[in-house]
N, C-alpha and C positions, 0 to 999 in steps of 0.2 A: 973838907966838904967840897970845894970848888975842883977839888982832883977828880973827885969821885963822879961831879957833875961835868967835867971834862970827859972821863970817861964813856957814861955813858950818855952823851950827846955823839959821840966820834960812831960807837955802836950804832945807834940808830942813822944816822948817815950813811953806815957801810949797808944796813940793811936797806936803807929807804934805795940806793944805788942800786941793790942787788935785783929790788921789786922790780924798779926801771925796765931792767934787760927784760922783764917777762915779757911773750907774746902781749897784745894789748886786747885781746877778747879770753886772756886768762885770768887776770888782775881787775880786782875794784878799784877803778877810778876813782880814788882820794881826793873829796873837797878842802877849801884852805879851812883850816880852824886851826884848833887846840892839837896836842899828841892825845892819842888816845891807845890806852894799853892794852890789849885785849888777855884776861885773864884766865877765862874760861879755856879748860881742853880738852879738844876735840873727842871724841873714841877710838876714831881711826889711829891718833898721836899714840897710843897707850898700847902700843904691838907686845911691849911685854905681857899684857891680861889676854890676846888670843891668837896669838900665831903659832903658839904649838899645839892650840884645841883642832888649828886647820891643817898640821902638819900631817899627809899622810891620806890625806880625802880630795876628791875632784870636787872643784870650789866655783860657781859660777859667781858675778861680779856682778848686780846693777850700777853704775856709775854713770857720773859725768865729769867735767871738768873740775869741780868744785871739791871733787873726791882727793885730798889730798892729805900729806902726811908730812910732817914737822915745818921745820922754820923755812926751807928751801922753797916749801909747797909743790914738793915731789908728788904726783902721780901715784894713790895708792895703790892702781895695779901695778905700775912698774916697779914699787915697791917693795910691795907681798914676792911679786917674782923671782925679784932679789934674795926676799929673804928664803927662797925656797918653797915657795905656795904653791901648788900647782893649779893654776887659774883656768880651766878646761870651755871657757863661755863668758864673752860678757856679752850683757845687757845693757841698751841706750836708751833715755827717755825723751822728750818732745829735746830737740838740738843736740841730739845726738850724742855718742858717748865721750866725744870730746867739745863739745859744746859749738859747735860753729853753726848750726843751720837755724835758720830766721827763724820768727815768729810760726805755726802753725805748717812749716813744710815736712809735707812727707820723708820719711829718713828712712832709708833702704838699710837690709842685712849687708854688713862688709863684710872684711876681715883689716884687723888692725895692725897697720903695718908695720909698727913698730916691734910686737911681739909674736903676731902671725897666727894671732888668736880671734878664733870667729867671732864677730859681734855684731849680736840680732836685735833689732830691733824693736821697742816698743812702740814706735810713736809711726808705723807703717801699713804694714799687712794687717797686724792685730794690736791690741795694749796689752791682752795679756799672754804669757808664756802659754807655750802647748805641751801636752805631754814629750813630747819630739823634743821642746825645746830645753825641756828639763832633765831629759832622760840621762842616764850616766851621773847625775852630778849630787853629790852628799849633802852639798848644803849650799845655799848662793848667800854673798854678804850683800847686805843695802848699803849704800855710801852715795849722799846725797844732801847737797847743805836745801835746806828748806828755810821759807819766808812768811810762816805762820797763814797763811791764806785759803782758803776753802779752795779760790781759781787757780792755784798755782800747781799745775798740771803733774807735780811729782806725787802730789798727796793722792791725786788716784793710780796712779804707778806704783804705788804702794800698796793700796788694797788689792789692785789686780796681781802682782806678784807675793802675795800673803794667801792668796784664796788660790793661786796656783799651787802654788808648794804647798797648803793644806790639802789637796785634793791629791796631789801626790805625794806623800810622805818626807819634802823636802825641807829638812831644817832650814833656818834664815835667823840670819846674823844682822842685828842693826848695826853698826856705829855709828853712834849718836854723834848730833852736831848742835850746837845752840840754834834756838830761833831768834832771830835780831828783831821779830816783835814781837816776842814772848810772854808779856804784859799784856794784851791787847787782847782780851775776848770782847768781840764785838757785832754788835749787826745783825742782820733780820739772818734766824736757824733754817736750813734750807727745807720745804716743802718738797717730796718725794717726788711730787707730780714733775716736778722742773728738772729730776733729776740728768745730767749729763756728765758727759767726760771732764768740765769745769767744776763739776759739785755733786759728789756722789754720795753723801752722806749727810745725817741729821744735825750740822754742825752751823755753828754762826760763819759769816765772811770771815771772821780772825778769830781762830783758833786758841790759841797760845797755848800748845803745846809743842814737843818737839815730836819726831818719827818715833823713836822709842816708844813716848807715853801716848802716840796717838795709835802705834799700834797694836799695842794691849787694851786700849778701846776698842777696836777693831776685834779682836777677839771677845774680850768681855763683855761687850754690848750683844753682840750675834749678826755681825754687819755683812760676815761673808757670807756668800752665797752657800745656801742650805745650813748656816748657823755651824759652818766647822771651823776649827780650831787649830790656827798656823803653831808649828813648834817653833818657838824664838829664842832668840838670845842677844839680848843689848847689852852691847858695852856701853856706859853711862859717857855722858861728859864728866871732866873733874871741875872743881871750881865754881859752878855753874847755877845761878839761881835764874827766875824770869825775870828778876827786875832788873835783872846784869844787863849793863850794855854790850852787844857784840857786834862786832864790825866782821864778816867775816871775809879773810884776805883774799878770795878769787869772785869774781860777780858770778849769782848765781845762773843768770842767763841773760842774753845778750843788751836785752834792753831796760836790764834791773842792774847800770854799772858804776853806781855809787851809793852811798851808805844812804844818805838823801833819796833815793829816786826808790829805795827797799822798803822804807821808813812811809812812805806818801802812798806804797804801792795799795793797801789794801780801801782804799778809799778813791784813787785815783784810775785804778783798774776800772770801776765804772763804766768809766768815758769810754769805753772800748765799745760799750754796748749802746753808745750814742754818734751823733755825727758831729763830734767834737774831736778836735787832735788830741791822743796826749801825751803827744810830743816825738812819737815814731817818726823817723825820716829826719830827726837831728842827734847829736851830741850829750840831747838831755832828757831823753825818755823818761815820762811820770815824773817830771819836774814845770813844765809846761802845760799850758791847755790853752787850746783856740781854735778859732774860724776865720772863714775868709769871711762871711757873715757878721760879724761882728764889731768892723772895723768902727763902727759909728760907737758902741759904747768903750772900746779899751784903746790904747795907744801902742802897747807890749807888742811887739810882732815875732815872729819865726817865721821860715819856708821849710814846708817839710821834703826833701831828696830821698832817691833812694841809697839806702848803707848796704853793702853787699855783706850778709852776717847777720846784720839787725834789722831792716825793714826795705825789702826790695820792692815793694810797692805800697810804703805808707799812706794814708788817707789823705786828700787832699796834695797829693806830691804836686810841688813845682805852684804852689798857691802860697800867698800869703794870708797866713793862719793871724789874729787879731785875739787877744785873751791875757791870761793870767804866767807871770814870772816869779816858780816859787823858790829858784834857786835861792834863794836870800832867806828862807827860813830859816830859823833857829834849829838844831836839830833836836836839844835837849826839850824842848816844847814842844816837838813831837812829838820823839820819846813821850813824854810825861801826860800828853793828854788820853793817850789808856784809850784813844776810841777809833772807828773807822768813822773819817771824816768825809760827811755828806750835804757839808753849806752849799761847798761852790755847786755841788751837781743842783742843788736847788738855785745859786744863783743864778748859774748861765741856761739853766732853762727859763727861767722869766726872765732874761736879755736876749735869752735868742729872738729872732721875728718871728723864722719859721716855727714853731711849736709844732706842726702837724708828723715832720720829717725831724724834732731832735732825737727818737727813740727807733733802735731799729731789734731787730727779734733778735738777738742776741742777748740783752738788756736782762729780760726775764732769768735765763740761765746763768749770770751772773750776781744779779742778785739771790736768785734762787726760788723767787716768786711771782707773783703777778702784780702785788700789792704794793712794792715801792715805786714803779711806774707810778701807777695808778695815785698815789699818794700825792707827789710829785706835781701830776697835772690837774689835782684839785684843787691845790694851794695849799699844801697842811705845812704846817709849819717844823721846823728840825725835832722840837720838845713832841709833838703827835706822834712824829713819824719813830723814834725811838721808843714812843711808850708802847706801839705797836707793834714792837719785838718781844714785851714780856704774856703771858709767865715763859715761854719758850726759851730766852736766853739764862734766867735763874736755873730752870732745869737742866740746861746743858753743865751750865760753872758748878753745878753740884754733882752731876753727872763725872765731868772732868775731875774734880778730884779725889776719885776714886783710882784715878790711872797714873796722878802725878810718879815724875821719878826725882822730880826737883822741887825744893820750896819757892 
């Protein structure tokens, strides 16, 4: 038994070494705990179920960095390339198709220089594909790790490239990737009226589902525009239930770069829509929150800097921010509480002074309403404020599993 644990402790060491060498905005920044094995695999892993469906046809690619394949965490275009795909387009979504561009900056059409393959943009000129942009190509794969959230800006890079290729005849290939808050349907269902690029559809803050199941929602609900009907094809994950834990080994985007700060995001994203930091301009984005403002009730400090990558002009730069350190949370108690956590935005709004200026118009399109502001600065308490999501979030969770591709 101790040979065997010899063994594979040495493994895991060569591999932890190998992560090391990765660029450091391609890799999830691993907190100290436990090993964690991650068991679920991927879709894109599983080239034997659809590389010779692609052999033979012009293939376009949504991706990012995230889009990878096996234990190396190779590049699933460089991959496909390899294996003889012919990849005639890719597509980039908000940071671009290799992940580097901050928060909310425009990403221009390139070409990739790697493989010298044109790659257009979603997150620029337009979000969604043009007929131009489609034209030539048989089928585009999605590859895309997703974080279970209404605001997390792939989820509508998704409808937009489903409602494209339905309007052009263009099949779309998912491979599926686990949601690492998969458990989590949660939070006020969005109000149309609010609709935007952060929340385009009838869904809670947290989802729980993955691309696969959320886009056979997307068609069987009637959510694309004029109620048409994208042709798909998922490859499933293997292994893969929602209550699985997953860590998935590349950060999805720049300032979601530990399991921890992915786990916090769908409650923590809030503060975006307020004048609270949370945490952009450091090391530990959606792990922290504070103000310069608030030095009199907390002692926790950070300075928010600019990060070339992650936040070139964070709120409050070069200030010191006074609030909440949640590095130290449990992760499994995360995990397990199944909700989008909405204390602290109720706490640090009755510690803030200013009250007039904690809420700025972004707020509303994140949450998806007008009503949790509103909530908020009457005083309702966390038990109000959730009963004021139903019957709308029952009908969603019964809605949802209709689409499941996972137990």
């Amino acid at each position: 038994m101790k040979k065997y644990l010899f063994i594979f402790l040495l493994l895991y060491t060569a591999l932890d070494a190998a992560n090391a060498q990765q660029p450091a905005h391609r890799k999830l920044r691993r907190l100290p705990g436990p090993l964690r094995v991650t068991v679920p695999l991927p879709g894109a892993d599983q080239t034997q179920l659809y590389v010779d469906y692609l052999k033979g046809k012009n293939i376009g690619m949504v991706l990012n960095q995230t889009s990878v394949i096996g234990p190396n965490h190779t590049s699933s275009l460089d991959s496909l390339v390899k294996l003889g795909v012919h990849i005639a387009k890719i597509f980039g979504p908000e940071h671009g198709f290799r992940g580097t561009a901050s928060n909310g900056a425009t990403v221009n059409d390139t070409v990739d220089p790697k493989t010298g393959i044109p790659a257009i943009s979603l997150y620029g000129k337009h979000y969604k594909p043009t007929p131009e942009d489609l034209k030539g190509l048989d089928l585009v794969i999605f590859d895309i790790q997703d974080v279970g959230t209404r605001f997390y800006t792939y989820l509508s890079t998704l409808h937009y490239v489903m409602e494209a290729c339905a309007e052009n005849h263009v099949e779309l290939m998912i491979l599926d990737r686990p949601n690492p808050n998969g458990n989590v349907v949660d939070g006020p269902v969005l109000d149309t009226a609010f609709r935007s690029f952060v929340g385009m559809d009838q869904i809670p803050i947290a989802h729980g589902m993955t691309f696969g199941e959320y886009a056979q929602m997307l068609n069987g609900e009637g959510w694309l525009k004029n109620h048409a009907r994208c042709k798909l094809k998922i490859i499933k994950v293997a292994n893969y239930m929602h209550s699985s834990a997953y860590e998935p080994p590349i950060a999805p985007s720049p300032n979601l770069n530990t399991y921890k700060s992915i786990l916090l995001y769908p409650g923590l994203c809030l503060f975006e829509g307020t004048t609270i930091s949370p945490g952009r301009g450091t090391m530990c984005p959606f792990q922290v929150l504070g103000h310069p403002l608030l030095k009199d009730k907390y002692s926790f400090s950070f300075t928010p800097v600019s990060i070339p990558g992650m936040s070139e002009d964070p709120p409050h730069k070069g200030q010191v921010c006074y609030g909440v350190d949640m590095r130290n949370n449990d992760i499994d108690s995360i995990r397990k509480s199944g909700k989008v956590d909405i204390l602290w935005l109720i706490k640090l709004y009755n510690d803030f002074p200013d009250k007039q200026h904690f809420f700025n118009s972004y707020f509303t399109k994140l949450a998806g309403n007008d009503q949790l502001r509103k909530q908020i600065e009457e005083g309702k308490s966390e038990a109000e404020i959730r009963r004021s999501w139903e019957p709308a979030l029952s009908r969603f969770k019964n809605t949802r599993q209709k689409y499941l591709l996972y137990r």
